[in-house]
N, C-alpha and C positions, 0 to 999 in steps of 0.2 A: 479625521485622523491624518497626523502630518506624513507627507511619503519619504521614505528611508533615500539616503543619501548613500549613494552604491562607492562615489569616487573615496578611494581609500584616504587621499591625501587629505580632502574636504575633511571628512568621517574624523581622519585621529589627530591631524596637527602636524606640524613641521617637532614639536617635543615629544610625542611620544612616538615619531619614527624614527627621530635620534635616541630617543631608551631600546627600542627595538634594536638598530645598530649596537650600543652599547651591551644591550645584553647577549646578543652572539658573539661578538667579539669577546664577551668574558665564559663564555662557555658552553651558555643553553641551547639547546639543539633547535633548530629549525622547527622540528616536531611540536617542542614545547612553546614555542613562541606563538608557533597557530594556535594552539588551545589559550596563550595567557590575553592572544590580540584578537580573538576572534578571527583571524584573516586563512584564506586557502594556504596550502602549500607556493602556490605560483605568487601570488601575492606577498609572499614571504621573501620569497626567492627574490623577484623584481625588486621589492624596497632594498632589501641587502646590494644589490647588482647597481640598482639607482645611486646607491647613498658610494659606491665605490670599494665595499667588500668583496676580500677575495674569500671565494668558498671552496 
């Protein structure tokens, strides 16, 4: 069994943490991002904060 890859960035890509970006910036709540990315709240938080969103 291969072992799961914890680092988010590895995990989703430099594209879909710019869709992440993109899609709060167009509306969806933080809430709903962790359920569509699979990721915690703080790891939501961080990517947004990383990428230079104001929240």
């Amino acid at each position: 069994m291969p072992s799961r890859v914890h680092r988010v960035d590895l995990r989703l890509g430099p594209d879909v943490i710019a869709q992440l970006v993109v899609d709060y910036q167009a509306g969806i709540s933080s809430t709903e991002l962790q359920k569509t990315y699979a990721l915690s709240k703080g790891t939501v938080l961080r990517l947004l904060s990383e990428a230079g969103v104001e929240m």
